[in-house]
N, C-alpha and C positions, 0 to 999 in steps of 0.2 A: 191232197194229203199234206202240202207242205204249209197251207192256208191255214188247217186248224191247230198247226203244231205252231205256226208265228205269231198269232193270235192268243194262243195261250201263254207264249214266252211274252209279249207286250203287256198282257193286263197282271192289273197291279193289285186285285181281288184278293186276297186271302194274305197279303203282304204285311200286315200289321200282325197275324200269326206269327209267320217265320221270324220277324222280330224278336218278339216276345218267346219263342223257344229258344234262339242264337243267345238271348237277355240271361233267360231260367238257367241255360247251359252254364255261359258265364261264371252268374254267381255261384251254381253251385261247384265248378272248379276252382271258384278264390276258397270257398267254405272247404273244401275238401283239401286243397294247398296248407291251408292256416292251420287247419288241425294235425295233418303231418308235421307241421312246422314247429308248433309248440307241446307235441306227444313226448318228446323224450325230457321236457322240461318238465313238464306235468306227473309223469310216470316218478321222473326224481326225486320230486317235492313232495308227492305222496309218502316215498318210500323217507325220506326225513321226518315227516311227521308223525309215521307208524312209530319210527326208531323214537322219537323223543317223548311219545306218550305210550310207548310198550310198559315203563317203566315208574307211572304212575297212579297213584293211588286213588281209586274211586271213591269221594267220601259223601255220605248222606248229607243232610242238614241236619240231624240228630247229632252227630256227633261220630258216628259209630264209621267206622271203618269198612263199609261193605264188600273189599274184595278178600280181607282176611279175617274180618269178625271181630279185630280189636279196637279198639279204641286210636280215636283221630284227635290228635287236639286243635280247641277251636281257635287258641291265639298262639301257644306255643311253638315249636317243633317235636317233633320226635327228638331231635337231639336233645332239645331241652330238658323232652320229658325222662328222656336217658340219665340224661348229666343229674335234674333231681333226685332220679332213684339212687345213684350211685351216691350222692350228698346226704342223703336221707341215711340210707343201711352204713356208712362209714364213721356218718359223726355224730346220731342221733340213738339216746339210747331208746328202749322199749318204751319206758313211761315218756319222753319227749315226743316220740313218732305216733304214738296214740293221742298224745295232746295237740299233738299238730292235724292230724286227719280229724280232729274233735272240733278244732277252730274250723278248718276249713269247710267240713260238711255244714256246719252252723253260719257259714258265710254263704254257701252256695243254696240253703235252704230261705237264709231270708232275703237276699237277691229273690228267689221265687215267688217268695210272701209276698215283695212288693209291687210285683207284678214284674219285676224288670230281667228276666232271661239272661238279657244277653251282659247283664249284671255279672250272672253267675258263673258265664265263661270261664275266668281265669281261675276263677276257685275251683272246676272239676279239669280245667288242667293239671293243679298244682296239687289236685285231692286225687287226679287219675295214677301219678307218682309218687304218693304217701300209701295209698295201695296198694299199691305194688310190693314197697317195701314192705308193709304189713304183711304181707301174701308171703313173701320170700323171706321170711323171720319164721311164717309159721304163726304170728298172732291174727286174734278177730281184731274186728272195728272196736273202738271202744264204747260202754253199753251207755245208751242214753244217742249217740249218732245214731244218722239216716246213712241207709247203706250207698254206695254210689251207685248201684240200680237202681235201688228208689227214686234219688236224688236224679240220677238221668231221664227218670220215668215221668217225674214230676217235669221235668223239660221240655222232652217231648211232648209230654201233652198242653203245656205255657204256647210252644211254638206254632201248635198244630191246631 
């Protein structure tokens, strides 16, 4: 009895196994170490990256504002496009504010003409808040302009 029990502790048979599982073990406790190790770093950095893009705005390449439906400017700000509205309705009278959204939609129409889009950019920024002021006066566009749906529509489809 004690013959096949020595025999069996002496041979070296199946010994490249037991390696190779002691090996598997191993690594998978460095793998399993490292992930405890950098969880609460990970978990962190997540949660700052939620916080810093909770708070931004989803915009097409149209132009268009997809999380609130209004208008995104392409090279402005919002603040800028604010500070014009407020420059616009302050210092501009009726017939100036109609002549200016008249320049500018004629600017953003032949930027389109030429093929050149992204021509048009700064003119449906600066036409997005001459709009505006028109809107909040209560006046139309003036007759003979392309309306800034039009002129966006025409964009959209230059771009696409």
């Amino acid at each position: 009895m004690a013959r096949p029990l020595f025999r069996f502790l002496r041979s070296e048979r199946g010994a490249v196994t037991v390696d190779w599982v002691v090996l598997t073990a191993a690594v998978a406790g460095l793998g399993i170490t490292t992930i405890l190790g950098v969880q609460t770093g990970v978990i962190n950095l997540g949660g700052e990256v939620n916080s810093a893009l909770s708070g931004v705005a989803v915009a097409s390449l149209t132009g268009e504002d997809v999380s609130s439906g209004g208008y995104t400017p392409f090279i402005a700000t919002q603040d800028d496009i604010a500070n014009w509205v407020q420059e616009y309705t302050d210092n501009f009278s009726d017939d100036e504010l109609r002549s200016l959204y008249a320049e500018l939609s004629m600017g953003a129409a032949n930027a389109l003409d030429a093929g050149n889009p992204a021509g048009s950019e700064i003119y449906f920024d600066l036409m997005s808040a001459a709009n505006t002021a028109l809107r909040n006066r209560g006046l139309d566009i003036p007759d003979g302009s392309s309306s800034f749906d039009d002129l966006m529509a025409r964009y959209d489809a230059a771009v696409t």
